[in-house]
C-alpha atoms as one frame of an Amber mdcrd trajectory, in Angstrom:
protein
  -0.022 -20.903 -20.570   3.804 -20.889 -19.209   5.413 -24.078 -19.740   5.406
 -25.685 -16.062   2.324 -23.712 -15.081   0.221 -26.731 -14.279   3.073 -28.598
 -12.284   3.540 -25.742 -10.229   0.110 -25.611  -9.181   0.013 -29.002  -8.212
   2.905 -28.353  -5.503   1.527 -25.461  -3.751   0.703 -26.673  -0.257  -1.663
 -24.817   2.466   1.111 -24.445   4.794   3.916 -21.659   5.903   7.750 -20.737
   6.250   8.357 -17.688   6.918  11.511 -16.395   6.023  11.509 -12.438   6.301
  12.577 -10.909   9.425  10.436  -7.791  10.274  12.186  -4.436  10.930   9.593
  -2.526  11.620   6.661   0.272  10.250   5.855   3.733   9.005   2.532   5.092
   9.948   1.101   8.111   8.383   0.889  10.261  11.471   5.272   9.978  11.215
   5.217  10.892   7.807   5.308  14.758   7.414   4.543  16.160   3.607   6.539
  18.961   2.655   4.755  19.975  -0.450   0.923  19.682   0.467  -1.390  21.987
   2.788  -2.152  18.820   4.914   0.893  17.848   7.045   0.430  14.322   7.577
  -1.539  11.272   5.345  -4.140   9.363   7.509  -2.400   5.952   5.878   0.932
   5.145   3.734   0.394   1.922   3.055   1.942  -0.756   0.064   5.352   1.051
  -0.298   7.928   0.377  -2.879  11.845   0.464  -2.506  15.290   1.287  -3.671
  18.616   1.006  -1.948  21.096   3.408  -3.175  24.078   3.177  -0.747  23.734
   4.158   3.055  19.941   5.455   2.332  16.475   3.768   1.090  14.421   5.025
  -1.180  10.966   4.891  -0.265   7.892   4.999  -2.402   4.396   5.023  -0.126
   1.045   5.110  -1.429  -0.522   8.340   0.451  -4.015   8.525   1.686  -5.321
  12.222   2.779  -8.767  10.833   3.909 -11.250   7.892   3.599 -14.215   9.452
   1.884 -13.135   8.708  -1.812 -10.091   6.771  -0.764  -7.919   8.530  -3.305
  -4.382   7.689  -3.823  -1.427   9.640  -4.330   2.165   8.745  -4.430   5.042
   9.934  -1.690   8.861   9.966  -2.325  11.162   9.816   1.300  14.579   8.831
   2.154  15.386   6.645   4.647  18.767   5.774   6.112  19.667   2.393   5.667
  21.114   2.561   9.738  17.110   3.396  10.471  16.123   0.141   9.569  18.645
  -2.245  10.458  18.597  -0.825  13.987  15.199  -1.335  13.783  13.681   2.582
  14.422  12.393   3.412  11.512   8.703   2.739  13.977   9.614   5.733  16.297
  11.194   8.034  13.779   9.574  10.491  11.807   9.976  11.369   8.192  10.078
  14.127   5.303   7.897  13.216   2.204   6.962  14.819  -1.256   4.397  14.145
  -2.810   5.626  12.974  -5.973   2.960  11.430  -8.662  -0.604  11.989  -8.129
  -3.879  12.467 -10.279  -3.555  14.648 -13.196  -5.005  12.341 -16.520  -7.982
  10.334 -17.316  -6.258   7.202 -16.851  -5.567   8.418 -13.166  -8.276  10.645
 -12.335  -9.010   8.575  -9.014  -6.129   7.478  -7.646  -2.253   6.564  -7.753
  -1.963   3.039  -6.519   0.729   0.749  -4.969   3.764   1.604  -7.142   6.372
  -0.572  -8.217  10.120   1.356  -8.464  12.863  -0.331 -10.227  15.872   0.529
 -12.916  16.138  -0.148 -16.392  19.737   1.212 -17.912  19.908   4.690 -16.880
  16.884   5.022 -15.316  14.465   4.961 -12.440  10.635   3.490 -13.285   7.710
   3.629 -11.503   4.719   1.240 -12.487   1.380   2.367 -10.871  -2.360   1.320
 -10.568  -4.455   3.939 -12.334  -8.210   4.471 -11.197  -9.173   5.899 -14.410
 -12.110   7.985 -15.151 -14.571   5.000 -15.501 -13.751   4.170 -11.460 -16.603
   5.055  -9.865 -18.991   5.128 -12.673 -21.874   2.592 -11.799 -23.121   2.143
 -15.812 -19.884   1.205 -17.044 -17.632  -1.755 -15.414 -14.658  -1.618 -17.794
 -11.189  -0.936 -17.235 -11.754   0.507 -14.170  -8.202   1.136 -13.403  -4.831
   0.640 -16.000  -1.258   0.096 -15.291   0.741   3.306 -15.489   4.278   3.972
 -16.231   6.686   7.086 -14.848  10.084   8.134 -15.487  12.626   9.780 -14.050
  16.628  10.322 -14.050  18.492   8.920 -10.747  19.950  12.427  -9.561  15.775
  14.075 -10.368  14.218  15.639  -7.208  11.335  14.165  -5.804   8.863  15.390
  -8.245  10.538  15.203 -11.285   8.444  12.094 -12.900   7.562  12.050 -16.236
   4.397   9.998 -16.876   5.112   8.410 -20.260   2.319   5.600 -20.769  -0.915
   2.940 -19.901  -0.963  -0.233 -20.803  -4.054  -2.365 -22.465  -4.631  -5.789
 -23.411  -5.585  -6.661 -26.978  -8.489  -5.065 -28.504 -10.575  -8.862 -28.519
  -9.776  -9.013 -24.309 -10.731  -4.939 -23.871 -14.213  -5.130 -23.611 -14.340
  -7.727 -20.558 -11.343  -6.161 -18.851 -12.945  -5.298 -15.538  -9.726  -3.400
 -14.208  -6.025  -4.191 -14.790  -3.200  -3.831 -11.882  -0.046  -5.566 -10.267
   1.971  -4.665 -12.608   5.652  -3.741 -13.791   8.313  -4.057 -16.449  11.093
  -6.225 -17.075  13.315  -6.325 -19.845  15.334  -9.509 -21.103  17.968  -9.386
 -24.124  16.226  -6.599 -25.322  12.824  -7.729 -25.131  10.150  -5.977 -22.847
   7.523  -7.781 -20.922   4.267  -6.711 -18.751   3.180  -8.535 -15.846  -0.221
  -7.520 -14.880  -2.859  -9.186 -13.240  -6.622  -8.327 -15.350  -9.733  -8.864
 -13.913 -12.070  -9.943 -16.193 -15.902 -10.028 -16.477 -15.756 -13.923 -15.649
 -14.130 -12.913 -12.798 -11.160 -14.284 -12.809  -7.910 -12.513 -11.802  -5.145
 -13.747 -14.472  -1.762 -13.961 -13.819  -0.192 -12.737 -17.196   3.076 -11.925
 -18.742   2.826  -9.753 -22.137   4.840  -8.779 -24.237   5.744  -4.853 -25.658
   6.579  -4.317 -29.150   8.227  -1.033 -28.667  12.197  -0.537 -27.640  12.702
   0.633 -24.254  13.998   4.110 -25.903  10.436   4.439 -27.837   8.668   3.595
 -24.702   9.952   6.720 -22.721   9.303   8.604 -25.767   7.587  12.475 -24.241
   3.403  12.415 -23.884   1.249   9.841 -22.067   0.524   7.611 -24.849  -1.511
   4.365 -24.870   0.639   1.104 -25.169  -1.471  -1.910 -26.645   0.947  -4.820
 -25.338   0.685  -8.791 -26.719   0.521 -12.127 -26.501  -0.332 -12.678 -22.836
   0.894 -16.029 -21.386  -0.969 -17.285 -18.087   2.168 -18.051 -15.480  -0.014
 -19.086 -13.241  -3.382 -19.382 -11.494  -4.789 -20.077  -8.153  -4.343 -23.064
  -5.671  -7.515 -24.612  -4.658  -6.972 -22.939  -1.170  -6.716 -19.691  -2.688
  -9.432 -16.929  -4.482  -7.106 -14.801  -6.464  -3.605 -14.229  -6.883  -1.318
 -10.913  -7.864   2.385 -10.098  -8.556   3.618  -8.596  -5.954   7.106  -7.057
  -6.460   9.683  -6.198  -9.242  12.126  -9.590  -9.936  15.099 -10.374  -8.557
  17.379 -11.310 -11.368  19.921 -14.341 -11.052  21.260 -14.415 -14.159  20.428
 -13.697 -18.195  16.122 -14.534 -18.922  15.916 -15.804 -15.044  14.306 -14.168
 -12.644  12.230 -14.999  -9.130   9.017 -12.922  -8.581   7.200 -12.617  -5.307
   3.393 -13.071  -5.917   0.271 -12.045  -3.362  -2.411 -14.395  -2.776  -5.689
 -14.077  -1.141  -7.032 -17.385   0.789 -10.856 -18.412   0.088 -11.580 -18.604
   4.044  -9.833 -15.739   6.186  -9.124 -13.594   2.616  -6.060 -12.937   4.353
  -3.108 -12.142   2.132  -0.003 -14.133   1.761   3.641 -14.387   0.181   4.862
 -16.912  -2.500   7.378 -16.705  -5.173   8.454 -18.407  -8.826  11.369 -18.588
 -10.815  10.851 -18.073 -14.407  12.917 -18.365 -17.287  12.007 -16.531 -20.500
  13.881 -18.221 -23.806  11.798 -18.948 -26.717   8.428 -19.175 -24.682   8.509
 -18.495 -20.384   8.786 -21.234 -18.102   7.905 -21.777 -14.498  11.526 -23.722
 -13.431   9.853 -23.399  -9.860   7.527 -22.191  -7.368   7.629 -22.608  -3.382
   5.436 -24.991  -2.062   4.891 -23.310   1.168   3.989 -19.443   1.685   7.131
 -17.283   2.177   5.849 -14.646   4.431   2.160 -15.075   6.450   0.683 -11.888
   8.515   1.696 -12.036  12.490   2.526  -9.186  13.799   0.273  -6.498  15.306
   0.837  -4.225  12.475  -0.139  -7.018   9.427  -2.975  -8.512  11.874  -4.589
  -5.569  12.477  -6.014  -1.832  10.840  -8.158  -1.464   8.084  -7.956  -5.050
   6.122  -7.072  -7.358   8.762  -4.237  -9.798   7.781  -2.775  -8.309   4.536
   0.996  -8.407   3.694   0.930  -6.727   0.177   4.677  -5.893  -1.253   5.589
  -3.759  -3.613   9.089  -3.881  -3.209  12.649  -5.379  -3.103  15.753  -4.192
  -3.000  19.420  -5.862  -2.721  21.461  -3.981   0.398  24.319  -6.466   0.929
  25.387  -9.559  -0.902  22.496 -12.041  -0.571  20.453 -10.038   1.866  17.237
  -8.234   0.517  14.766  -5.603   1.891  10.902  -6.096   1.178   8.609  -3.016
   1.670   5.204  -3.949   1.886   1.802  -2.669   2.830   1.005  -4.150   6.114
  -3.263  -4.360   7.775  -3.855  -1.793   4.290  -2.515   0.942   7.173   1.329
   1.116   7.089   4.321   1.077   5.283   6.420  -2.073   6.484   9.978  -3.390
   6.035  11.666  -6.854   5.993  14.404  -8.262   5.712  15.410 -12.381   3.858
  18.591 -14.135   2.530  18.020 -14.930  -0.939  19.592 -18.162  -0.235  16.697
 -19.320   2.169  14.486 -18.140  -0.344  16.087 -20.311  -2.905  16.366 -23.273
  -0.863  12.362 -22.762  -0.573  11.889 -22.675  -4.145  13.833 -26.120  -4.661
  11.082 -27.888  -2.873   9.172 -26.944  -5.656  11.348 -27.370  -8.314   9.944
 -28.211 -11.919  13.151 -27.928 -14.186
């Protein structure tokens, strides 16, 4: 357990304070794929995002149709102006289909992706729906965390899947599935955060840790990564039935970091925003959490389509001093954008301040 886990749990409130301005969302009937016989996905849905200058990167989980519900994963470009000016809901855009089922750990479906940097290059963490997904005689590890590489300057499609990720071989057999998750590296040191589902089900919040450099990691062939010592960070308020990471971390400085995290309320199941600050020194610490939920659903879009009241990020991305973007999955039917000052999100995290 993270030092300051318990404390933090003890300050979550059932209340709201929204911070994140809405700009606006994608639907799949404006998103035109260049590279597959089907023009348009019926849903794009729990994007991820990078800002690179006067455009935005945009990652969107694709879905062609319902029957199987099978996932792939859809590279555009956005400019910046688009969503600032608030039209990226009336425009229409180019995708490629970028990372999509070709392994056993993947078979079913590429899931909610997570897109970040780490030294030269560009990651992409993904939900796996392996093999085992739909297989009614065997309930285990259902779907893994996956990792991709590129270069910055790559096209589209030129990811490199490089790895999956499993808990210790005393956890494996009651791992249910295993998502949420992406990489972060401190001094040197990489860590997983995941969220397993186990066969008591629970849903654990976990940081683990990777034994292999960075430069290993990338290393050519889908290989299986066996990560370690899983710490709990932190674990549902009494309000709640399950929590999930939600994006990437915003770094403030060396081994701290604030994470966004998902949770899912025991009455309406609706799906809700909170963040921590963690430090990681000799063991991780939860310095703080906010009280209050960050971001609620309200509009139309997160309100409504095919799970009502579900704000699901993937993604954040600095554009301009302290202001962020946050893609999201909005109503589990489009690809949303927002918009917060770090410094109101700070401000919310010192009413929950621990150390």
């Amino acid at each position: 357990m993270a030092n300051g886990a318990a404390e933090a749990v003890s300050k979550r409130l059932f209340e709201s304070a929204d911070i994140v301005c809405r700009l606006g969302a994608i639907s799949g009937n404006r998103v035109f794929l260049n590279n597959y016989p089907i023009d348009n996905p019926r849903t794009v849905l729990n994007p991820s995002i990078l800002v690179s200058g006067e455009e935005i990167r945009l990652y969107l989980r694709v879905i062609i149709g319902y029957y199987m519900y099978v996932s792939g994963i859809a590279e555009t470009t956005v400019p910046l102006e688009d969503v600032l000016n608030r039209n990226i809901s009336e425009n229409t855009y180019s995708a490629t289909l970028s990372v999509y089922p070709s392994t056993s750990y993947d078979l079913w479906g590429t899931e909610d992706p997570r897109v970040f940097q780490i030294k030269d290059k560009v990651i992409l963490t993904y939900c796996g729906r392996t093999i085992n997904y739909f297989n009614p005689a065997l309930r285990q590890e259902r779907t893994v965390p996956m990792l991709a590489v590129k270069e910055p300057n790559e096209p589209s499609h030129g990811w490199e899947k490089k790895a999956f990720f499993r808990l210790p071989s005393r956890w494996r057999g009651h791992v249910i599935s295993d998502k949420d998750s992406f990489l972060v590296e401190s001094e040197g040191q990489l860590f997983l955060f995941h969220r397993p589902h186990l066969d008591d089900e629970g849903h654990y919040l976990l940081v683990s840790r990777i034994s292999q450099k960075f430069e290993e990691l990338i290393q050519n062939g889908v290989k299986e990564i066996q990560v370690s010592d899983p710490v709990q960070i932190l674990w549902p308020a009494k309000f709640e039935e399950k929590i999930g990471w939600a994006t990437p971390p915003i770094r403030l400085r060396p081994k701290e970091y604030v994470v966004l995290i998902h949770a899912v309320g025991r009455e309406m199941k609706a799906y809700k925003v909170m963040a921590v600050q963690l430090e990681f020194d000799q063991e991780i610490s939860v310095k703080a959490v906010t009280p209050r939920y960050i971001m609620v659903p309200q509009t139309p879009y997160e309100v409504f389509g095919d799970r009502p009241h579900t704000i699901f990020p993937c993604g954040v991305s600095c554009y301009q001093d302290d202001k962020y973007l946050i893609s999201y999955g909005a109503a589990d039917h489009f690809a949303a954008i927002g918009e917060f000052n770090l410094n109101d999100l700070l401000a919310e995290l010192d009413k929950g301040r621990i150390f």
